[in-house]
PAZA-381416 format. One record per residue (C-alpha): residue number from 1; residue in three letters; y, x, z. Coordinates in Angstrom, 3 decimals, padded with zeros to 6 digits. Example, Ala and Ser with C-alpha at 12.3 -4.5 7.8 and 13.67 -1.06 7.14 Angstrom:
BEGIN
R|num|residu|y|x|z
R|1|ALA|-004.500|012.300|007.800 $
R|2|SER|-001.060|013.670|007.140 $
END
This chain:
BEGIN
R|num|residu|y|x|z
R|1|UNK|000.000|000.000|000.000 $
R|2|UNK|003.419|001.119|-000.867 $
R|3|UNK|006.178|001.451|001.505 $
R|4|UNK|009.395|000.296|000.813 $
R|5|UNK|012.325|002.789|001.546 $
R|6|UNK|015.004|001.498|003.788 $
R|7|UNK|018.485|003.566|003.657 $
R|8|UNK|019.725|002.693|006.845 $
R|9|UNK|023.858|003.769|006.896 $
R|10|UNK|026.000|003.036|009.532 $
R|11|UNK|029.139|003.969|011.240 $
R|12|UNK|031.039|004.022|014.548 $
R|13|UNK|033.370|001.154|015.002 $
R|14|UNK|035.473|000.398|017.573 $
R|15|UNK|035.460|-003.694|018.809 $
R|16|UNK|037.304|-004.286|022.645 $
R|17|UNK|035.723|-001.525|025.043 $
R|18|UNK|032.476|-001.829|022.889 $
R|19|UNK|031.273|000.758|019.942 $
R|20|UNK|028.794|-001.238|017.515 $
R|21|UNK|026.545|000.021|014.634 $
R|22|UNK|027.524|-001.509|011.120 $
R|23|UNK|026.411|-001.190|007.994 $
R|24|UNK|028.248|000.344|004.769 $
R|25|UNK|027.790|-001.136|001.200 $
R|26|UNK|027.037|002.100|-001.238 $
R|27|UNK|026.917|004.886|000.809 $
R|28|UNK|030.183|004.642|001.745 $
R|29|UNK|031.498|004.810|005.426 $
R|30|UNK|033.462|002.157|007.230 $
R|31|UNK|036.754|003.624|007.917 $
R|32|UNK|038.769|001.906|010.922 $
R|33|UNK|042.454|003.007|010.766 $
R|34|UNK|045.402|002.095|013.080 $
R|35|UNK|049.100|001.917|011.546 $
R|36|UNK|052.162|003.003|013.352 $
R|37|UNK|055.596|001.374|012.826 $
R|38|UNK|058.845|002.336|014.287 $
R|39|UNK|061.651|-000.322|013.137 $
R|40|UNK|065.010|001.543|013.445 $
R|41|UNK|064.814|004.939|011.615 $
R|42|UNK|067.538|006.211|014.527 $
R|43|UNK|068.417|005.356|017.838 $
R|44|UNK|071.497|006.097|020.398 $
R|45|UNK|070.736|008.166|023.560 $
R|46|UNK|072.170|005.196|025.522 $
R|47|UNK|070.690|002.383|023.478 $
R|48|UNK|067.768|001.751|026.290 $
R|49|UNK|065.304|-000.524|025.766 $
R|50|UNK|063.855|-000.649|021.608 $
R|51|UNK|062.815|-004.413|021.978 $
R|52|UNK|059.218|-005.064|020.677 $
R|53|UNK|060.437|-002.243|017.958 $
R|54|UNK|057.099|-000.630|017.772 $
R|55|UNK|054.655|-002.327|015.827 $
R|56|UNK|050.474|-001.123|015.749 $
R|57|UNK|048.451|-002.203|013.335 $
R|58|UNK|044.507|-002.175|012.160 $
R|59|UNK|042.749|-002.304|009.134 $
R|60|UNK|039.747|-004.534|010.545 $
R|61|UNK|039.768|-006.957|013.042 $
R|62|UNK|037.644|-007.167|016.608 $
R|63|UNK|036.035|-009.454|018.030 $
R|64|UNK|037.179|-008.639|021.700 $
R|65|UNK|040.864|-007.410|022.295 $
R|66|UNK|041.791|-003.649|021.189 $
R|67|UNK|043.515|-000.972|023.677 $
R|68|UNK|045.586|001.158|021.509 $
R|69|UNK|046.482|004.049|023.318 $
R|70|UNK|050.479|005.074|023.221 $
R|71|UNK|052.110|009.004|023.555 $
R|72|UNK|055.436|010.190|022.492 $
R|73|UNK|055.581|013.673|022.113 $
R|74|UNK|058.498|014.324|023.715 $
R|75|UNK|059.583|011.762|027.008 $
R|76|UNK|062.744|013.212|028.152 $
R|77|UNK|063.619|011.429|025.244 $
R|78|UNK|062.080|008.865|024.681 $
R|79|UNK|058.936|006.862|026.329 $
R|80|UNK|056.572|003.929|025.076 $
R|81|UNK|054.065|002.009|027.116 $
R|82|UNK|050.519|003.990|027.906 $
R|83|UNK|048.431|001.398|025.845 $
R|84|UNK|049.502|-002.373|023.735 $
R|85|UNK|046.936|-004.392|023.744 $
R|86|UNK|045.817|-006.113|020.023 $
R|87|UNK|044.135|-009.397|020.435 $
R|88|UNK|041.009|-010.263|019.424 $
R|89|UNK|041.232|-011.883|015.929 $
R|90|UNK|044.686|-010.581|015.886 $
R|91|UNK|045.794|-007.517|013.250 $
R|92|UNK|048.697|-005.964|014.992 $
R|93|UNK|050.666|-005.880|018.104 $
R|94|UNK|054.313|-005.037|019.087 $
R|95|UNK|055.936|-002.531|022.381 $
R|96|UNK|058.696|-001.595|023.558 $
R|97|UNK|060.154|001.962|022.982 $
R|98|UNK|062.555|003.257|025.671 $
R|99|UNK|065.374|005.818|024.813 $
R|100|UNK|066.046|007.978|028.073 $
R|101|UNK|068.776|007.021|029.861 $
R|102|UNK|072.185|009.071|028.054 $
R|103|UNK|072.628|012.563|029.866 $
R|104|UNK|076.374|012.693|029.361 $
R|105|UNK|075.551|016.575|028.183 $
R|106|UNK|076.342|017.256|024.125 $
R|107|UNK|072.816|018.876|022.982 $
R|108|UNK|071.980|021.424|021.030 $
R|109|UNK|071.574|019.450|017.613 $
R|110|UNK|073.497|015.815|016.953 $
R|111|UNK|069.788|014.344|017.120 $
R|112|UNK|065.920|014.642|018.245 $
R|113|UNK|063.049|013.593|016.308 $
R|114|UNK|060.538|011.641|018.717 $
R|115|UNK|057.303|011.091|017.203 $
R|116|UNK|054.366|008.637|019.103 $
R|117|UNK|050.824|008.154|018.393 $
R|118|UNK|048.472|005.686|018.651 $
R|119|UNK|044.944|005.993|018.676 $
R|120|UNK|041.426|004.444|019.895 $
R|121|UNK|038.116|006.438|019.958 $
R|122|UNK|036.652|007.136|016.735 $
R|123|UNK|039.489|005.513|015.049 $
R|124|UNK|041.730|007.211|012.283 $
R|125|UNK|044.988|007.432|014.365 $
R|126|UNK|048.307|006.189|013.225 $
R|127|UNK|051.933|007.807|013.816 $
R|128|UNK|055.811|007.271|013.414 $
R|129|UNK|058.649|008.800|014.450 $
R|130|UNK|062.478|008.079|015.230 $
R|131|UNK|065.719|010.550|015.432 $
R|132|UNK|067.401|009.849|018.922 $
R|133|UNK|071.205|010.868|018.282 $
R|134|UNK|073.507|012.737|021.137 $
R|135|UNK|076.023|010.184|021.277 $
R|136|UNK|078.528|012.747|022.796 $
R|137|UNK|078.788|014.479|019.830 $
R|138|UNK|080.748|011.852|018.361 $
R|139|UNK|084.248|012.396|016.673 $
R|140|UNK|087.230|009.992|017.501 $
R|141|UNK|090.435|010.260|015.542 $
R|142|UNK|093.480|008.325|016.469 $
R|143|UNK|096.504|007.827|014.385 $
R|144|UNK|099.727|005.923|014.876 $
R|145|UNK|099.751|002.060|013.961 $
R|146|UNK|102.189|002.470|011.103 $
R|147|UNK|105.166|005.015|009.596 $
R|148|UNK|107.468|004.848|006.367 $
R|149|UNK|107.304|006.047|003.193 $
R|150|UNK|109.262|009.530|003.603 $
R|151|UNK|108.930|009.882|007.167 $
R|152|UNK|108.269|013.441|007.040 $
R|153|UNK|106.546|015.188|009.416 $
R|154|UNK|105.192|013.655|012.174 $
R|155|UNK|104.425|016.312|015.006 $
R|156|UNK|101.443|016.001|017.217 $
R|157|UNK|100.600|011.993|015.976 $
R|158|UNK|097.031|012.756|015.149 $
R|159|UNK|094.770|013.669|017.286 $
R|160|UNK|090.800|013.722|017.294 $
R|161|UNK|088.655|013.914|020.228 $
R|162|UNK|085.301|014.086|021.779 $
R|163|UNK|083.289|012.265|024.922 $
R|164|UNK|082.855|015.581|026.809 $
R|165|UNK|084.250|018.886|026.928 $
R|166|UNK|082.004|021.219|024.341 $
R|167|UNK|080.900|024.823|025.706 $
R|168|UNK|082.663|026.585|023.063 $
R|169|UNK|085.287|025.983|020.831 $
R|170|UNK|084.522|023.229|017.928 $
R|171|UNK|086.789|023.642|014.632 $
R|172|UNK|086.822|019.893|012.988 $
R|173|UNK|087.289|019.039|009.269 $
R|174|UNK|090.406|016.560|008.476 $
R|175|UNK|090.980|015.134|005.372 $
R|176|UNK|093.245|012.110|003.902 $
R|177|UNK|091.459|009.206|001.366 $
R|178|UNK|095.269|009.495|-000.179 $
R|179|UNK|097.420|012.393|-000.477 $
R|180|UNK|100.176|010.679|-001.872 $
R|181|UNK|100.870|008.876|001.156 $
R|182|UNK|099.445|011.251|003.866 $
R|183|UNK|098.475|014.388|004.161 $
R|184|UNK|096.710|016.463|007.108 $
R|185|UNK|095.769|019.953|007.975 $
R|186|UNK|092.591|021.270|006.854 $
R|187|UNK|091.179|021.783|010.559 $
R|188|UNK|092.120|021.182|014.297 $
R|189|UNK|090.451|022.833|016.729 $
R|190|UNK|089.119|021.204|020.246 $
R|191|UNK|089.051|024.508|022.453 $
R|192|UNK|086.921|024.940|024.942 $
R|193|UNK|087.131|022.975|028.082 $
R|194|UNK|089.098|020.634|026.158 $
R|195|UNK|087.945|017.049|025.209 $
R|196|UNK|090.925|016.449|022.134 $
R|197|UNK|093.376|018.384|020.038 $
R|198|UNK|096.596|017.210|018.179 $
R|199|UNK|097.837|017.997|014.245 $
R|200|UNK|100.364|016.672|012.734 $
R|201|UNK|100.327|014.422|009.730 $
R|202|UNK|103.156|014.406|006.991 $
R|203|UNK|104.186|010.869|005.375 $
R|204|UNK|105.016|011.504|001.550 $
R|205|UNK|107.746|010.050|-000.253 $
R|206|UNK|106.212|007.793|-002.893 $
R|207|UNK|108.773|006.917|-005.785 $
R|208|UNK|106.227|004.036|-006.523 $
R|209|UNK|106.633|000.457|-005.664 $
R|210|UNK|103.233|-000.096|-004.177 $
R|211|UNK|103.743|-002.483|-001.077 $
R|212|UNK|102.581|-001.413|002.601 $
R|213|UNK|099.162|000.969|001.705 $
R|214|UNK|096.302|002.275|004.016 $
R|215|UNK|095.562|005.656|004.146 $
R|216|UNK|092.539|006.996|005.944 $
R|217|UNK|091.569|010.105|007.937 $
R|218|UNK|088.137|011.428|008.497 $
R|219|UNK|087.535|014.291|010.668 $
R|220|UNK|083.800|015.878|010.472 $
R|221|UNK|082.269|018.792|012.023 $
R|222|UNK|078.357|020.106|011.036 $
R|223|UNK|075.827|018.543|013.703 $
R|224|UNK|078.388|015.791|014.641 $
R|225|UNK|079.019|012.315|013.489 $
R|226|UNK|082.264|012.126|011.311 $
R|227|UNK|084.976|010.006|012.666 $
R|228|UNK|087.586|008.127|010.599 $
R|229|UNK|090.947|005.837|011.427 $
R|230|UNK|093.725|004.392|009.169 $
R|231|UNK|097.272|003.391|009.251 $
R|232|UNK|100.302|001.864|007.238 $
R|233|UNK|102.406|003.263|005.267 $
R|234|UNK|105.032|000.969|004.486 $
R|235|UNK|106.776|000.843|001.444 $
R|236|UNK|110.568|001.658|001.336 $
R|237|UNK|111.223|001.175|-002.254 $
END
């Protein structure tokens, strides 16, 4: 009598607590794969609690709820639950991600990049990550409300300025959206200890009849976020 042959394939998947045998059509193994899903690509140092902004998912559902262990690889920064729990029947899940509360300190770099993980045993584990930005290394410029056409120079109006005092000195970019009504200095310079500097700004005279117009000024540095204000010009044609 001839024996049939039985190919017997199976692989490890994960349902609830439980590990069960199943088996795989053509030889090929039964891959069980969690996805990771941060919503906001960036986040504030100060911005606390990342409501349900974390998202696992799976590729095959259990029968009994899924654990879905949680790590962030860096938690002076940022933190996530130590498991979410998946339903059973259900595909995905959301958490919480919490952004460490804001150590009034400007950093190194104007952000961190916080990856987490999720994974289950035997599982292919899924990850995401999320830039946390210093919010003190923010740039503020102030301007007056208004001037006229021809004003001249206007000494010490402008001034730009920062949440904390730096550690060294910080040279900031300035630059006017419209020359022919205002025009600024090419840098100011916060020194150190300081929290602001001043520049002055010149008004042009503008033979045009053009009505009150809005001139902006940005002021950037590298590894800080740019800052920006506006003001009238009116027209004294």
């Amino acid at each position: 009598m001839r024996r049939a042959a039985v190919k017997v394939l199976s692989v490890l998947v994960a349902t609830g607590c439980a590990l069960q045998l199943s088996g795989c059509n053509g030889g090929d193994w039964v891959v069980s794969e969690i996805t990771l899903t941060i919503t906001p690509a960036s986040a504030g140092e100060g911005d606390g609690v990342l409501t349900a902004e974390g998202e696992v998912a799976i590729s095959r559902m259990c029968d009994d709820d899924l654990t879905v262990d949680l790590a962030s690889d860096d938690e002076a920064v940022l933190t996530v639950p130590a498991t979410v729990t998946i339903p059973a029947g259900e595909m995905s899940a959301s958490f919480d991600l919490t952004v460490v509360v804001d150590n009034a300190v400007i950093n190194a770099a104007l952000s961190v990049t916080v990856t987490v993980t999720a994974s289950v045993l035997t599982w292919t584990s899924g990850t995401d990550s999320i830039d946390i930005v210093d919010d003190e290394r923010t740039l503020t410029v102030s301007l007056p409300s208004n001037a006229t056409e021809g004003d001249g120079t206007l000494a010490g109006q402008g001034s730009v300025s920062i949440p904390v005092a730096d550690t060294g000195d910080l040279v900031v970019d300035l630059a006017s959206d419209d020359l022919t009504e205002l025009t600024v200095p090419p840098t100011v310079t916060i020194t150190t200890g300081n929290t602001s500097a001043t520049f002055d700004l010149i008004v042009e005279e503008d033979v045009d009849v053009d009505g009150t117009q809005t001139p902006a000024v940005t002021a950037s540095a590298a590894e800080w976020t740019s800052g920006n204000e506006s003001m009238d010009i009116l027209d004294n044609d």
